[in-house]
PQR file with spaces between the fields and no chain letter, atoms N, CA, C, O and H, PARSE charges and radii, in Angstrom:
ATOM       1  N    UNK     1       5.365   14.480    8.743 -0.4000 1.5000
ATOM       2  CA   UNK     1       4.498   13.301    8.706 -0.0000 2.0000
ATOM       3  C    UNK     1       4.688   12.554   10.028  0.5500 1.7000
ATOM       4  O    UNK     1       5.829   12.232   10.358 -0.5500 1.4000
ATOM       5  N    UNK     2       3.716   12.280   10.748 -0.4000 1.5000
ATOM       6  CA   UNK     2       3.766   11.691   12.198 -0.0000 2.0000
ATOM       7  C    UNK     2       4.152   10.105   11.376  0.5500 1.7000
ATOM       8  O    UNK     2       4.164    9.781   10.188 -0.5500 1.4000
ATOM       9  H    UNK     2       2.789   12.542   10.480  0.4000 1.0000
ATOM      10  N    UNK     3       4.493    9.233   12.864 -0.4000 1.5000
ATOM      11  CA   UNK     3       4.878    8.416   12.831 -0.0000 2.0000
ATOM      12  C    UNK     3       4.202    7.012   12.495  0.5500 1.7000
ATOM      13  O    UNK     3       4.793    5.974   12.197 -0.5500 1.4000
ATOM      14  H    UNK     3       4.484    9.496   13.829  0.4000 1.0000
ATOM      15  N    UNK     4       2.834    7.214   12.610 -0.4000 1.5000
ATOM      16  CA   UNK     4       2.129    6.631   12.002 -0.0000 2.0000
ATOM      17  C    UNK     4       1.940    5.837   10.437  0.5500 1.7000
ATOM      18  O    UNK     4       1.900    4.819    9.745 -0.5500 1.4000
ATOM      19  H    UNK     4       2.353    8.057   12.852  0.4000 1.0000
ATOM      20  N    UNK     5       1.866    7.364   10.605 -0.4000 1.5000
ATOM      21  CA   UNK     5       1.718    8.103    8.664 -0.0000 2.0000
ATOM      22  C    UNK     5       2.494    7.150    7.759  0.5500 1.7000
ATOM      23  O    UNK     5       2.274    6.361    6.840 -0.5500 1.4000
ATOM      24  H    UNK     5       1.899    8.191   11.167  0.4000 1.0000
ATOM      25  N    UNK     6       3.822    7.762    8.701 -0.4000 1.5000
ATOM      26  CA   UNK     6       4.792    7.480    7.991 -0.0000 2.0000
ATOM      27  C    UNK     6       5.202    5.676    8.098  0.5500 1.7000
ATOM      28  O    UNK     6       6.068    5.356    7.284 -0.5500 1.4000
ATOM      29  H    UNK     6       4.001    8.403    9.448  0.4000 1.0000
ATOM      30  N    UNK     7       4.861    4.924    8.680 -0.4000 1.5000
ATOM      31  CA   UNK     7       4.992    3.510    8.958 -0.0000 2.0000
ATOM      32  C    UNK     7       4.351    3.268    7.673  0.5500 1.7000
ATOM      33  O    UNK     7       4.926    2.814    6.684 -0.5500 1.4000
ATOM      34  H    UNK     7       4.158    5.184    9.341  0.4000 1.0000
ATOM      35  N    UNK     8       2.712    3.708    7.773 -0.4000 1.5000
ATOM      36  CA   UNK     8       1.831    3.160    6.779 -0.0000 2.0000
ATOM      37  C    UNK     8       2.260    3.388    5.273  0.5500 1.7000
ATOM      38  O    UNK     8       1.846    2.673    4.361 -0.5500 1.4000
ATOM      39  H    UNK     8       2.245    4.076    8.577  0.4000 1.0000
ATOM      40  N    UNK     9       3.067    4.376    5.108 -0.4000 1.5000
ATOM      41  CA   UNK     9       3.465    4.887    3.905 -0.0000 2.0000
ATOM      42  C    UNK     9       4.434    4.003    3.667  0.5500 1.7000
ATOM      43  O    UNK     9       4.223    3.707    2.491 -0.5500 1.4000
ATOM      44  H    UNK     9       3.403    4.957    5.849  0.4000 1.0000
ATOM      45  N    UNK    10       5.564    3.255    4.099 -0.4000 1.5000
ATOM      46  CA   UNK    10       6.449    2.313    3.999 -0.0000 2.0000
ATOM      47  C    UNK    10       5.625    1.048    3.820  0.5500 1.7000
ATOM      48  O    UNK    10       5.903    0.455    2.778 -0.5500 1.4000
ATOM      49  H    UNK    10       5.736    3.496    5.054  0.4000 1.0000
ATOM      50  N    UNK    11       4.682    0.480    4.565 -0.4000 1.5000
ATOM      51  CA   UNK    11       4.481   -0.790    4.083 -0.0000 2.0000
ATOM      52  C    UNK    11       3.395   -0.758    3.274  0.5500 1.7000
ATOM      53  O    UNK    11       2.801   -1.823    3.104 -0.5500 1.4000
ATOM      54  H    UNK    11       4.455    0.961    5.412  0.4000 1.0000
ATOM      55  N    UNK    12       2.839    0.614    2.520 -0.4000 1.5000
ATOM      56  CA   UNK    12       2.228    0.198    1.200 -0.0000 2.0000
ATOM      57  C    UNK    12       3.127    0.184   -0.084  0.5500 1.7000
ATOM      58  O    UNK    12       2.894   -0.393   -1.146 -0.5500 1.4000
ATOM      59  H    UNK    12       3.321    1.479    2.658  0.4000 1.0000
ATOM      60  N    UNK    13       4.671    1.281    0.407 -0.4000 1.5000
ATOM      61  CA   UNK    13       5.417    1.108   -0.799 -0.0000 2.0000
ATOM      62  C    UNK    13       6.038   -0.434   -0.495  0.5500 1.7000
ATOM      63  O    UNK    13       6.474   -0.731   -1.608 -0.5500 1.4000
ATOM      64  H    UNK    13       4.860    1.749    1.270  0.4000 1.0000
ATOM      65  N    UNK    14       6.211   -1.135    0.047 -0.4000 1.5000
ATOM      66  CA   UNK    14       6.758   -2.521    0.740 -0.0000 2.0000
ATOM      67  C    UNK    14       5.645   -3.322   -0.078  0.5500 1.7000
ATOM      68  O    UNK    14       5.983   -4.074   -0.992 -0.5500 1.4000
ATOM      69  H    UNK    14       5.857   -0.894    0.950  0.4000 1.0000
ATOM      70  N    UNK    15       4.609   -3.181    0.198 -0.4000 1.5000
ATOM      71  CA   UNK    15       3.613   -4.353   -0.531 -0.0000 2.0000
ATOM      72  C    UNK    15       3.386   -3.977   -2.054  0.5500 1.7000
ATOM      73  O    UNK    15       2.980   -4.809   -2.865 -0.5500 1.4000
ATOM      74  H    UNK    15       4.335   -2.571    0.942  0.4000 1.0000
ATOM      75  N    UNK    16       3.673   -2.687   -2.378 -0.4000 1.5000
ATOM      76  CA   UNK    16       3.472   -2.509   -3.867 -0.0000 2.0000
ATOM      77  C    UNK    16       4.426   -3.681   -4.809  0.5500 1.7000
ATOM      78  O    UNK    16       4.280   -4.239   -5.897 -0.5500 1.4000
ATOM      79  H    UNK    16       4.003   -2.011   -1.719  0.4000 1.0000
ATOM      80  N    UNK    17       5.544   -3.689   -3.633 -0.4000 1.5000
ATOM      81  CA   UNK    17       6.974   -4.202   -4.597 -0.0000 2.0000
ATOM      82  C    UNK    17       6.726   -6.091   -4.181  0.5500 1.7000
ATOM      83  O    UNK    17       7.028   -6.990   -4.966 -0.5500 1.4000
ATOM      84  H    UNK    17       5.663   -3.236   -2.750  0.4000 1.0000
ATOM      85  N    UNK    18       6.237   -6.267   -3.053 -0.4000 1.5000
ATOM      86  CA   UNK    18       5.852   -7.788   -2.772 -0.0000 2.0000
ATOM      87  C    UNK    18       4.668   -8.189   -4.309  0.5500 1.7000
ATOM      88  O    UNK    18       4.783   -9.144   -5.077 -0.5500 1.4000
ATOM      89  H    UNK    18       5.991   -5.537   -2.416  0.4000 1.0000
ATOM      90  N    UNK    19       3.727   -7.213   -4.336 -0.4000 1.5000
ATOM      91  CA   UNK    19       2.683   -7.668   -5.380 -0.0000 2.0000
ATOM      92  C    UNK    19       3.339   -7.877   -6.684  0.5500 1.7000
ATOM      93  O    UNK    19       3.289   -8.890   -7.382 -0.5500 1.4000
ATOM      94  H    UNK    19       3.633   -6.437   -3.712  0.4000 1.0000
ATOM      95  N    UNK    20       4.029   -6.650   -6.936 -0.4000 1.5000
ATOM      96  CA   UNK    20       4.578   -6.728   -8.465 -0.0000 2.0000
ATOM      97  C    UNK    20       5.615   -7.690   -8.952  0.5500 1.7000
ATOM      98  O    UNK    20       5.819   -8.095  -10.097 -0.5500 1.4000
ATOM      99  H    UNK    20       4.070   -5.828   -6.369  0.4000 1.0000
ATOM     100  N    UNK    21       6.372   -8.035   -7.554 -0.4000 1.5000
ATOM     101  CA   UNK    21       7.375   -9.319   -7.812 -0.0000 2.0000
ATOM     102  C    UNK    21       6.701  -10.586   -7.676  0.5500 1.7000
ATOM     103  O    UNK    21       7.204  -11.517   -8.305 -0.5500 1.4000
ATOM     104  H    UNK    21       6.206   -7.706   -6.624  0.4000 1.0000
ATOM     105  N    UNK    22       5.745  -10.805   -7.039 -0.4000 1.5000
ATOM     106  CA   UNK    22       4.464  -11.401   -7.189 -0.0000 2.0000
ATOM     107  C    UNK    22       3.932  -12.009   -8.434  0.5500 1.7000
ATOM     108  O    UNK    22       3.961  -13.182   -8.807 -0.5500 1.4000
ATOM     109  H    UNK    22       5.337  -10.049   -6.528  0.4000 1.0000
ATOM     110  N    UNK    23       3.383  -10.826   -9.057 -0.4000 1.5000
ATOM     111  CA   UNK    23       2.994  -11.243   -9.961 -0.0000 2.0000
ATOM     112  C    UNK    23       3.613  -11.262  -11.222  0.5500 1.7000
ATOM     113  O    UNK    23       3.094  -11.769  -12.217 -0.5500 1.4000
ATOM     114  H    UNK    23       3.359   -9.873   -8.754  0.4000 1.0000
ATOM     115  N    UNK    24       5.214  -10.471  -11.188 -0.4000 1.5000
ATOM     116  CA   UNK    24       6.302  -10.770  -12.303 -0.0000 2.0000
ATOM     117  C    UNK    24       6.409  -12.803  -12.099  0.5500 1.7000
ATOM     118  O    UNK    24       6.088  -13.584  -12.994 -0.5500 1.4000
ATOM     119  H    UNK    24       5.636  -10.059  -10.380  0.4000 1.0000
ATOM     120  N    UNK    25       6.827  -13.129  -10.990 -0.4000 1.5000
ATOM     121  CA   UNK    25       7.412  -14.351  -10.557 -0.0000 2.0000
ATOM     122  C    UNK    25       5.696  -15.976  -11.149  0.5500 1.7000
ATOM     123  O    UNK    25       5.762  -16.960  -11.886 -0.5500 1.4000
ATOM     124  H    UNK    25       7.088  -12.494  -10.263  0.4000 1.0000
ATOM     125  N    UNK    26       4.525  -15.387  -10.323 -0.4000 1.5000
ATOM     126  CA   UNK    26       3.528  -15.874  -10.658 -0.0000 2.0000
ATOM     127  C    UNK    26       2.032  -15.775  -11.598  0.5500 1.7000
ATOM     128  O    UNK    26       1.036  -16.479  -11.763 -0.5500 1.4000
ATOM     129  H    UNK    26       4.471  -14.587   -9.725  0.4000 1.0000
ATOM     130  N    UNK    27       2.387  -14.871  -11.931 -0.4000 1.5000
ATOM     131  CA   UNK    27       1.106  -14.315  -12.752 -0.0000 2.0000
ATOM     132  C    UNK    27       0.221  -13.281  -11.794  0.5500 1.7000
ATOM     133  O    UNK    27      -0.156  -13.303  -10.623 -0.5500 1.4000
ATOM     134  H    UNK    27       3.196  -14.299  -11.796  0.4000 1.0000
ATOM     135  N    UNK    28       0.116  -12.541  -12.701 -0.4000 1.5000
ATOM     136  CA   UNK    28      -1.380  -11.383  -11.630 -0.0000 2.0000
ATOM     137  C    UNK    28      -2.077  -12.098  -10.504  0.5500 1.7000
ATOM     138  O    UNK    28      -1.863  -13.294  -10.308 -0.5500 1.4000
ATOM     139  H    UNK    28       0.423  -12.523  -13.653  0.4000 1.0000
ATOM     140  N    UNK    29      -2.863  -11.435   -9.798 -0.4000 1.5000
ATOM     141  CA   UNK    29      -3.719  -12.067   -8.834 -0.0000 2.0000
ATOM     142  C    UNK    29      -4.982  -10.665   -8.811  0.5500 1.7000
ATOM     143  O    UNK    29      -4.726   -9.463   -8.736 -0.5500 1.4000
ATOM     144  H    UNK    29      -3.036  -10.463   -9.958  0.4000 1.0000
ATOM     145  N    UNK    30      -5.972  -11.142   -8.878 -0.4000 1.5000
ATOM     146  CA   UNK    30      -7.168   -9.862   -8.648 -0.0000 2.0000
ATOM     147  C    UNK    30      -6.645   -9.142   -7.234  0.5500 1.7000
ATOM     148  O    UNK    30      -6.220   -8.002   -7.043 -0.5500 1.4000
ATOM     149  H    UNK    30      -6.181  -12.119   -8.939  0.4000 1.0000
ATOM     150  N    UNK    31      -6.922  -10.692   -5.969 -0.4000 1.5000
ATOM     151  CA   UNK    31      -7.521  -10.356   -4.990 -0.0000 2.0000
ATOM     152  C    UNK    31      -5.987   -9.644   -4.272  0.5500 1.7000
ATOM     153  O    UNK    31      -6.073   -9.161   -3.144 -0.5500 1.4000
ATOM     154  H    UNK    31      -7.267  -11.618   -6.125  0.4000 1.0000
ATOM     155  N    UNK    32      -4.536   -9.628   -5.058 -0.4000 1.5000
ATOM     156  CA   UNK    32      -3.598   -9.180   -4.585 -0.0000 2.0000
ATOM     157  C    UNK    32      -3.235   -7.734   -4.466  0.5500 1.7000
ATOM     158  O    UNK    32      -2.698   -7.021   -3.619 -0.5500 1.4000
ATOM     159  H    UNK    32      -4.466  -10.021   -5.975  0.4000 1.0000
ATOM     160  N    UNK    33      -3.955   -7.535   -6.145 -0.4000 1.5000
ATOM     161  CA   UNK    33      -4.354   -5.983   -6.397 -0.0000 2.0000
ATOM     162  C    UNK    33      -5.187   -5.303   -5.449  0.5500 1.7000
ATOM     163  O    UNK    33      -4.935   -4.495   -4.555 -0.5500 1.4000
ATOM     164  H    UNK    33      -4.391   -8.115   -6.833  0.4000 1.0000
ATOM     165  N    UNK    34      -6.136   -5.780   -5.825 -0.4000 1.5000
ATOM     166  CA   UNK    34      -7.309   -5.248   -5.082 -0.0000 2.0000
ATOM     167  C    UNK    34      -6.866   -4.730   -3.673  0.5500 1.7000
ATOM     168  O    UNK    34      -6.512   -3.570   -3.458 -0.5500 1.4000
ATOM     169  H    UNK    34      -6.340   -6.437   -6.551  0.4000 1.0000
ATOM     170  N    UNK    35      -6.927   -5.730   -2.737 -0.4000 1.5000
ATOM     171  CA   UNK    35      -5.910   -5.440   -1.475 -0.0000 2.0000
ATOM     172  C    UNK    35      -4.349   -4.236   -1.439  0.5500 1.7000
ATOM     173  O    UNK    35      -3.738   -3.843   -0.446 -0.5500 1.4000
ATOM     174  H    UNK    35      -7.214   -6.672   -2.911  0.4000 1.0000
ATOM     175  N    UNK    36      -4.196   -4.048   -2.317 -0.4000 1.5000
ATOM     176  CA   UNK    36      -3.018   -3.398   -2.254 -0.0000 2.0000
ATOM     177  C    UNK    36      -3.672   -2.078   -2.393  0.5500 1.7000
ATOM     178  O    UNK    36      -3.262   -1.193   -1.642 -0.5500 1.4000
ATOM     179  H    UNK    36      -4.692   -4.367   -3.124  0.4000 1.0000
ATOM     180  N    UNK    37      -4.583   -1.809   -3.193 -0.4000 1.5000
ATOM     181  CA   UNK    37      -5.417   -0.747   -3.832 -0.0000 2.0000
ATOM     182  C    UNK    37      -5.919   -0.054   -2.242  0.5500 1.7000
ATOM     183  O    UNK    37      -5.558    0.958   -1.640 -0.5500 1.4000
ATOM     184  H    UNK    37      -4.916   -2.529   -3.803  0.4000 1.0000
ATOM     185  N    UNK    38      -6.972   -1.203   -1.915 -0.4000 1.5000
ATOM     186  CA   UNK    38      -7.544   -0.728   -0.654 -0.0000 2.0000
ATOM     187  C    UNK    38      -6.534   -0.186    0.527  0.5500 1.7000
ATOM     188  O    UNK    38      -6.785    0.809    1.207 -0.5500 1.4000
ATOM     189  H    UNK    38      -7.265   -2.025   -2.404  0.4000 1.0000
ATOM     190  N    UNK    39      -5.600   -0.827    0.635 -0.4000 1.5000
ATOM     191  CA   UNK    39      -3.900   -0.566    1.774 -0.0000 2.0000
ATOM     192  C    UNK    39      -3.619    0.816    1.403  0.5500 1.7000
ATOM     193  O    UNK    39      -3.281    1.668    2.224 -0.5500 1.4000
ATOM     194  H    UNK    39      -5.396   -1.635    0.083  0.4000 1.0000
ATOM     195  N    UNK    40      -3.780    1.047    0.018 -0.4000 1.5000
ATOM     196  CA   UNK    40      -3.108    2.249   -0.702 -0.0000 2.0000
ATOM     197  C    UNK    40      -4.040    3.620   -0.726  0.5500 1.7000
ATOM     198  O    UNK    40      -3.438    4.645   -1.048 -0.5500 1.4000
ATOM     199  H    UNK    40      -4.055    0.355   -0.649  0.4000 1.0000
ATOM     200  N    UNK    41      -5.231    3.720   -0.465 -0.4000 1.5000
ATOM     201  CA   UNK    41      -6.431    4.447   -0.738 -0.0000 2.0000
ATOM     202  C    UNK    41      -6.496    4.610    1.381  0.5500 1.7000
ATOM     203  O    UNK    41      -6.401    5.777    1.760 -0.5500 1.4000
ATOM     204  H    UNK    41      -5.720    2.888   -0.204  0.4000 1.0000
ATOM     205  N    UNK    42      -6.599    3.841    2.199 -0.4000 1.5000
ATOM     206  CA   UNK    42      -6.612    3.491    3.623 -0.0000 2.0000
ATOM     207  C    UNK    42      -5.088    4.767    3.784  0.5500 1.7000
ATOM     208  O    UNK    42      -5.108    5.658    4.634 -0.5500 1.4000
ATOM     209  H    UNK    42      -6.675    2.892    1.891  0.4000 1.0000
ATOM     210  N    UNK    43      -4.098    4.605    2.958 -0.4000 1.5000
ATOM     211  CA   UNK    43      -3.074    5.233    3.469 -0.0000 2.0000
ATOM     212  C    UNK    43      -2.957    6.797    3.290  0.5500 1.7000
ATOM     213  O    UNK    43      -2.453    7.641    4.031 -0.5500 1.4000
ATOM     214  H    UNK    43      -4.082    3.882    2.268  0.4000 1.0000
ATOM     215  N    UNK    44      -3.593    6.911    2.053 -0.4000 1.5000
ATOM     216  CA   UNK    44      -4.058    8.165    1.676 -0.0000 2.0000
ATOM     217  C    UNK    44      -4.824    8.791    2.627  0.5500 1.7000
ATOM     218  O    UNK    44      -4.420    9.838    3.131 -0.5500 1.4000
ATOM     219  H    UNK    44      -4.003    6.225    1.451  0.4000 1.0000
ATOM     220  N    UNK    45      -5.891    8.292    2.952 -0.4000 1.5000
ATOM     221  CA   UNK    45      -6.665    8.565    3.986 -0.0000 2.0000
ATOM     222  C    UNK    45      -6.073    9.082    5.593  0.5500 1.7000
ATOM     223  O    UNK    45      -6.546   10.048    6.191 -0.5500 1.4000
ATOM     224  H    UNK    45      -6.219    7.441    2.542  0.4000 1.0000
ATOM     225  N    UNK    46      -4.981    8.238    6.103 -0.4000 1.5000
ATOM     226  CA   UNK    46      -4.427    8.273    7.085 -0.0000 2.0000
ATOM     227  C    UNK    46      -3.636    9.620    6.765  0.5500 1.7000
ATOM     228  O    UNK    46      -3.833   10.546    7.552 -0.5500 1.4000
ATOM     229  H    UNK    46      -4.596    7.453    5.617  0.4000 1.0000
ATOM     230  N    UNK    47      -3.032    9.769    6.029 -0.4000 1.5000
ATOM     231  CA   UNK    47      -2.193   11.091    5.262 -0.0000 2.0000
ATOM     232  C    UNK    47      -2.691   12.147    5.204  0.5500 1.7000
ATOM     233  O    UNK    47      -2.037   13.188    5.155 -0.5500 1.4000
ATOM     234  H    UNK    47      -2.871    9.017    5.390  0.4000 1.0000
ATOM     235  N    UNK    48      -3.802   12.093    5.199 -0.4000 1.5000
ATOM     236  CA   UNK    48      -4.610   13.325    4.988 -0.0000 2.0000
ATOM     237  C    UNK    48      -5.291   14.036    5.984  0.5500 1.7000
ATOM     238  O    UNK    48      -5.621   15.208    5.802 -0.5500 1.4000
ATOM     239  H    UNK    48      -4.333   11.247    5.238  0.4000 1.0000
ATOM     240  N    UNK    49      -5.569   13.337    7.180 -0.4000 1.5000
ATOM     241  CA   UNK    49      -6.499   13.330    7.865 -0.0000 2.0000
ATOM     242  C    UNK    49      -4.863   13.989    9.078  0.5500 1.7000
ATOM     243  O    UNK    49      -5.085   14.782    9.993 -0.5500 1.4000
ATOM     244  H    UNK    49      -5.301   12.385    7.328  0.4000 1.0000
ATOM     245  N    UNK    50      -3.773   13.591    8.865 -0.4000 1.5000
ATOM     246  CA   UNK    50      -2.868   13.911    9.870 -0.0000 2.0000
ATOM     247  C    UNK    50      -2.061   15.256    9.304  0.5500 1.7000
ATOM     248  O    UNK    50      -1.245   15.921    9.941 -0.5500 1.4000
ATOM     249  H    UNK    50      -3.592   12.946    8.122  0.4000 1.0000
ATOM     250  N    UNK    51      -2.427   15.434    8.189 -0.4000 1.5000
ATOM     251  CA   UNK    51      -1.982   16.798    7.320 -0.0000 2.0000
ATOM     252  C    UNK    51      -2.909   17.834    7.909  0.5500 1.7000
ATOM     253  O    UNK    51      -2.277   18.878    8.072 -0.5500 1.4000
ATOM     254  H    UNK    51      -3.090   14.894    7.672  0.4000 1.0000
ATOM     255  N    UNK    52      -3.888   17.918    8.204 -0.4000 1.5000
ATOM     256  CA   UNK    52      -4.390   19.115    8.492 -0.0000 2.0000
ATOM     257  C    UNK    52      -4.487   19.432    9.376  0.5500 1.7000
ATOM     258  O    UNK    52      -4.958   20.550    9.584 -0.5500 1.4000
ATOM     259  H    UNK    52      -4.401   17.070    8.072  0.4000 1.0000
C-alpha cells in the first residue's frame, strides 16, 4: 500500500473512533456520519485505484 493509501487509511480509522466517541459522549450527529461515510467510500476509492 503506497504511502498515500496508507495515510488515508489511518485517518478514516482515526475519525471512525473521533465520531463514535462523539457520539457515545454527545448523541449521534447525521452530518458526522455522513462525512465519515463519504472519507470512508473516498478511501476505498484511493485503495483501489493504487491496487492495480
Amino acid at each position: 500500500m503506497p504511502g498515500a493509501a496508507k495515510a488515508m487509511s489511518v485517518t478514516t480509522v482515526v475519525a471512525l473512533l473521533v465520531a463514535t466517541a462523539y457520539t457515545v459522549a454527545l448523541g449521534g450527529s447525521g452530518w458526522l456520519w455522513f462525512s465519515w461515510v463519504v472519507l470512508g467510500l473516498a478511501t476505498i476509492g484511493v485503495i483501489s485505484t493504487r491496487e492495480t
